[in-house]
DRENKOLDO-874132 format. One line per field, with one value per residue (C-alpha): residue number from 1; chain; x negated, y, z. Coordinates in Angstrom, 3 decimals. Layout:
k	c(NUM ...);
c	c(A ...);
X	c(X ...);
Y	c(Y ...);
Z	c(Z ...);
END
This chain:
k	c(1 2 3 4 5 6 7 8 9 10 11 12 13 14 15 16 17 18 19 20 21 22 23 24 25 26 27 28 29 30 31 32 33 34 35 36 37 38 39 40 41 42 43 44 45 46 47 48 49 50 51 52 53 54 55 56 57 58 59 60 61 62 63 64 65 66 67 68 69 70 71 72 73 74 75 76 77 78 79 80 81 82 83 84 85 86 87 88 89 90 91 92 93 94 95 96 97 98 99 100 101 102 103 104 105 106 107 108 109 110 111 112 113 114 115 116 117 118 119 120 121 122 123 124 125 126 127 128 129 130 131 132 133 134 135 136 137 138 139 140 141 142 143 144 145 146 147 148 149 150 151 152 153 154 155 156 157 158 159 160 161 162 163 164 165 166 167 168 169 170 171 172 173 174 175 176 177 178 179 180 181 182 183 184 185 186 187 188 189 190 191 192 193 194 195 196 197 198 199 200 201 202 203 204 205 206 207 208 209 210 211 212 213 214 215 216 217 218 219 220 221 222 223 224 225 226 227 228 229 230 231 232 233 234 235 236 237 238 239 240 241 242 243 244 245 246 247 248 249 250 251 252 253 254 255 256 257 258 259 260 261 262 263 264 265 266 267 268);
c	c(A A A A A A A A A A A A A A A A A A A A A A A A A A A A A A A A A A A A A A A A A A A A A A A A A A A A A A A A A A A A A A A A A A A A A A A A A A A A A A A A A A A A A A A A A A A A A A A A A A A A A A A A A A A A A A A A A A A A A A A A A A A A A A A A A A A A A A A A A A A A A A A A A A A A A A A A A A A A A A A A A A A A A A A A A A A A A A A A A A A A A A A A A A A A A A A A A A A A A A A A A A A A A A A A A A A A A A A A A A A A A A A A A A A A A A A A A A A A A A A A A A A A A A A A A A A A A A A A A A A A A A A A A A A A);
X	c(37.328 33.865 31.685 28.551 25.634 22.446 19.605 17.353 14.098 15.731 16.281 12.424 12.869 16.087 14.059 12.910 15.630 17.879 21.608 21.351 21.692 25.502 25.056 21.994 23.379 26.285 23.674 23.050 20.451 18.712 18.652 17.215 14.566 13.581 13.242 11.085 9.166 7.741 6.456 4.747 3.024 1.838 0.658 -1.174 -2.880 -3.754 -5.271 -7.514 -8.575 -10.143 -11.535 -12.879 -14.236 -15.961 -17.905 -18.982 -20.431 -22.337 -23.645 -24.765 -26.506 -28.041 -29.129 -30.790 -32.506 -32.039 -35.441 -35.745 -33.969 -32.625 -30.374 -31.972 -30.822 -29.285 -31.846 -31.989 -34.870 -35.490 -38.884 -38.287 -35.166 -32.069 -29.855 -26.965 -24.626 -22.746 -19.394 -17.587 -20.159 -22.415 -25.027 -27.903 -29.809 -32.455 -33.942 -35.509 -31.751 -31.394 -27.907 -25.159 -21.803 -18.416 -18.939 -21.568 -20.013 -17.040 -19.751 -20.845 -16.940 -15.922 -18.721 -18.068 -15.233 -15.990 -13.871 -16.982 -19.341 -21.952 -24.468 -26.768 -29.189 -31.561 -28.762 -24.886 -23.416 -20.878 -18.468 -15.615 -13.316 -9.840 -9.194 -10.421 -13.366 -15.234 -18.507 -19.937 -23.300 -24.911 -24.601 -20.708 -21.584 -22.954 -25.649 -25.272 -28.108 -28.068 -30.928 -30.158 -29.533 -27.187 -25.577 -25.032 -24.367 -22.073 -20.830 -19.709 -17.340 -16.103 -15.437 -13.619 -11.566 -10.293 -9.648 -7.904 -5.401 -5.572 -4.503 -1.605 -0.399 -0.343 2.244 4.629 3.436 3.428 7.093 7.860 6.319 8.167 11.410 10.569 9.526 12.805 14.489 13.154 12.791 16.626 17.116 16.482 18.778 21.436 20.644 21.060 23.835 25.284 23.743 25.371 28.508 27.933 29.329 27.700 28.282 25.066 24.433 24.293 22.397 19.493 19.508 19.106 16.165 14.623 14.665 13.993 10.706 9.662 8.841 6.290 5.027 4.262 2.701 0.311 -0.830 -1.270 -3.692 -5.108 -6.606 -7.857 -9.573 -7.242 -6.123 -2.773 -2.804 0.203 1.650 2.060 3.427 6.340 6.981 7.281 9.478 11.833 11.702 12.590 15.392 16.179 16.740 18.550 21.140 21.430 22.321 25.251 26.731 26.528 28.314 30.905 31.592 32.219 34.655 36.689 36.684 37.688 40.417 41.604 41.692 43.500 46.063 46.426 47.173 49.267);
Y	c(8.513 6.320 7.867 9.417 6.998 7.888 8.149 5.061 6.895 9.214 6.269 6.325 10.027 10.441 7.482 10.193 12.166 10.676 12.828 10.772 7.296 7.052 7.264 5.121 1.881 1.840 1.061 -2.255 -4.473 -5.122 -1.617 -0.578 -3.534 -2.561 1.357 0.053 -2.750 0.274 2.210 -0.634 -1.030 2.097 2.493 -1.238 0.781 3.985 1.230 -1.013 2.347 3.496 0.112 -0.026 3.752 2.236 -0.491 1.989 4.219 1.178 0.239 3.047 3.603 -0.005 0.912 4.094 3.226 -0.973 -3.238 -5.913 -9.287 -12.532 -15.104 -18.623 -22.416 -20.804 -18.559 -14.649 -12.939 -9.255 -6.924 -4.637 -4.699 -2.028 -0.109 2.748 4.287 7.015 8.062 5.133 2.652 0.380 -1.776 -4.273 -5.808 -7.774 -11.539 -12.087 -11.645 -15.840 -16.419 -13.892 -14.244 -12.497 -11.653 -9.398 -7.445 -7.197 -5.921 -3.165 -2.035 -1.622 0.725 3.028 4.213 2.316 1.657 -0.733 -2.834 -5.511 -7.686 -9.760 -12.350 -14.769 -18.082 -15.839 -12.443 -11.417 -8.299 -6.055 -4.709 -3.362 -4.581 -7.892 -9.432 -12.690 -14.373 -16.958 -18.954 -18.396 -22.822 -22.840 -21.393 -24.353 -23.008 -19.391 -17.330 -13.675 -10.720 -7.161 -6.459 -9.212 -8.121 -4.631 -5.336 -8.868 -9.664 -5.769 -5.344 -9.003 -8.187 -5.193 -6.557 -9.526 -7.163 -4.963 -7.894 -9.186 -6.009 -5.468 -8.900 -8.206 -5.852 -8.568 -10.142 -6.759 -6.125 -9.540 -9.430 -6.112 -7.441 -9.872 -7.890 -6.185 -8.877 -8.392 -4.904 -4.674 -5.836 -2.248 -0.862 -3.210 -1.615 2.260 1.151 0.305 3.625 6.013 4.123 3.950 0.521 -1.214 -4.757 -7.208 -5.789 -2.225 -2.794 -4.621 -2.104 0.767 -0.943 -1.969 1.837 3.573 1.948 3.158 6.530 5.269 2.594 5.323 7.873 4.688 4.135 7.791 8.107 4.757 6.845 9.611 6.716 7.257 3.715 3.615 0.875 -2.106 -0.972 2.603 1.881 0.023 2.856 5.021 2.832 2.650 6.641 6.612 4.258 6.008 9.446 7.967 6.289 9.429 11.348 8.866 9.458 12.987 12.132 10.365 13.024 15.375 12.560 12.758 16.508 16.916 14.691 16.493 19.558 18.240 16.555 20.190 21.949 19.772);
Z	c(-0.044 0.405 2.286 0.798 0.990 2.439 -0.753 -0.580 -0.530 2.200 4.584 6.088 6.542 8.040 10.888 12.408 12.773 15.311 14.861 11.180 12.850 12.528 8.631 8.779 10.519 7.912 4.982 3.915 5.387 1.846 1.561 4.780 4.533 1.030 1.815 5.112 2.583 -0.019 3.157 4.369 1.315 1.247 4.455 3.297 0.160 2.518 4.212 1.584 -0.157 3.708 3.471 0.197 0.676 4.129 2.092 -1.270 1.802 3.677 0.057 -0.911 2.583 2.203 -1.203 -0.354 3.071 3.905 3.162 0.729 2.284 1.512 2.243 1.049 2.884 5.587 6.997 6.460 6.511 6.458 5.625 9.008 10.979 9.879 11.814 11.304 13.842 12.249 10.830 12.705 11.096 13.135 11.120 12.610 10.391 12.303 11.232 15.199 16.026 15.615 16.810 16.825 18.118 18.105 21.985 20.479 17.699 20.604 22.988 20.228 19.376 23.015 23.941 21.274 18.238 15.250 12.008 10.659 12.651 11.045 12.784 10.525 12.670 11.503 11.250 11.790 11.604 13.489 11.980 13.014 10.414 10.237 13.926 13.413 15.232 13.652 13.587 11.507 10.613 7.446 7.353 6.643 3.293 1.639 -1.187 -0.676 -1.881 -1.874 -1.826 -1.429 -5.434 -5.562 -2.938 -3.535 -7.457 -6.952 -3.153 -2.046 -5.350 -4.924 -1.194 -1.893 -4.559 -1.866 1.120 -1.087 -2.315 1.590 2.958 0.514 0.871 4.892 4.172 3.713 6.920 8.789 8.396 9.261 12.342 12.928 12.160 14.622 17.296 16.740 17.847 21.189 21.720 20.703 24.310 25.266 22.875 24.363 28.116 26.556 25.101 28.674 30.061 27.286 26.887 23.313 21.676 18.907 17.410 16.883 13.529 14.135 17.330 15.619 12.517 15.234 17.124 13.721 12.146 15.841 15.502 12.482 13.237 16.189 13.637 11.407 13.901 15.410 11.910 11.406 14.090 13.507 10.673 12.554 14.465 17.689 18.826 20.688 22.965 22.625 25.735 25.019 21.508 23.036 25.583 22.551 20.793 24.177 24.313 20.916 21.047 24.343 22.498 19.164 22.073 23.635 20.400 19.533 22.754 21.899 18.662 19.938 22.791 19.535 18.051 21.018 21.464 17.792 18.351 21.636 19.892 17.101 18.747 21.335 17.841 16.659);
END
């Protein structure tokens, strides 16, 4: 009789839970991928809604409190210079700021725990948002004119509608890179292997290594949202502990097998 199959939407789930391994290595690798592709997608949209909630709140602040300014032939200019620093958001709005470069905004996000960080200067800004770091003069955009209205009623709507298409699209990048990354870190599930005496072929090894990560993938982005960063380092220790326990419960599994068939074979 075929064994029962594991329900597609249960695959994610039953990550976490390492005795469920033997079922989960026998499913297909479409099916294992596409289970792993919808959480990554969601994780993407928990992501771009944070984002787009972060920019309606720095509006609205701007709105409310931030001077009249403009943007005209490459030079900014301000009324009085602008600053927040709460709720994960740093803003500087300053025109005697004349050049402004990523070292800064860097500077800014290392000394303290921001999701958001803005610098506006006389000729560049410099920004930090969703872990990415980037600086640019106001010169590389040829003709752009903006005041505050415009910028509140046109550019913040047109910037969340492309980081919210940019962050779902990453999704497909995300998992890629995680497949990839699997790939190496399977090198480790190869060693525990060795340790527990458990005995896999190439394709169950790499499906192991690629659905022991999850779970750590999904508590890092978890706290990610509670703005606690895990460093790169101790995500891959996780990921080895991980894979270290889901080895360990196979060898458990197949300690059963054995005794099951000792016992059997003493009855008979």
């Amino acid at each position: 009789m075929e064994e029962n199959k594991i329900n597609f939407f249960a695959i994610p789930a039953f990550s976490f839970v390492p005795p469920k391994y033997n079922k989960l290595i026998k499913e297909s690798a479409g099916k294992i991928f596409g289970a792993l592709l919808i959480c990554f997608l969601i994780m993407a949209l928990i992501t771009a809604v944070k984002v787009n909630l972060t920019l309606t709140d720095v509006g609205d602040e701007i709105r409310a409190n931030c001077p009249d300014f403009s943007l005209v032939g490459g030079e900014f200019e301000i009324e009085q210079s602008y600053s927040i620093d709460e709720d994960g958001v740093y803003i500087v709005i300053d025109d005697s700021l004349e050049d402004v470069t990523e070292d800064d905004i860097r500077e800014v996000v290392s000394g303290g725990n921001y999701q958001s960080a803005i610098i506006l200067g006389k000729y560049s800004f410099a920004m930090y948002s969703n872990g990415q770091f980037q600086a640019r003069d106001y010169s590389e955009f040829d003709g752009l004119t903006f005041s505050k209205d415009s910028l509140l009623d046109k550019f913040i709507p047109l910037i969340k509608n492309v980081v919210f298409i940019a962050i779902l699209l990453g999704a497909f990048f995300s998992i890629g890179l995680y497949y990839f990354v699997a790939l190496i870190v399977q090198l480790f599930t190869m060693m525990f292997e060795k340790i527990f005496g458990v005995q896999f072929d190439g394709v169950e090894r790499y499906r192991t290594t690629v659905l022991a990560k999850f779970p750590v993938h999904v508590l890092v982005f978890v706290l990610g949202l509670f703005n606690v960063n895990i460093g790169m380092w101790i995500n891959l220790v996780l990921q080895i502990a991980f894979i270290a326990v889901v080895m360990f419960m196979f060898k458990k599994a197949n300690e059963s097998d054995v005794q099951m068939i000792e016992d059997n074979t003493y009855v008979e």
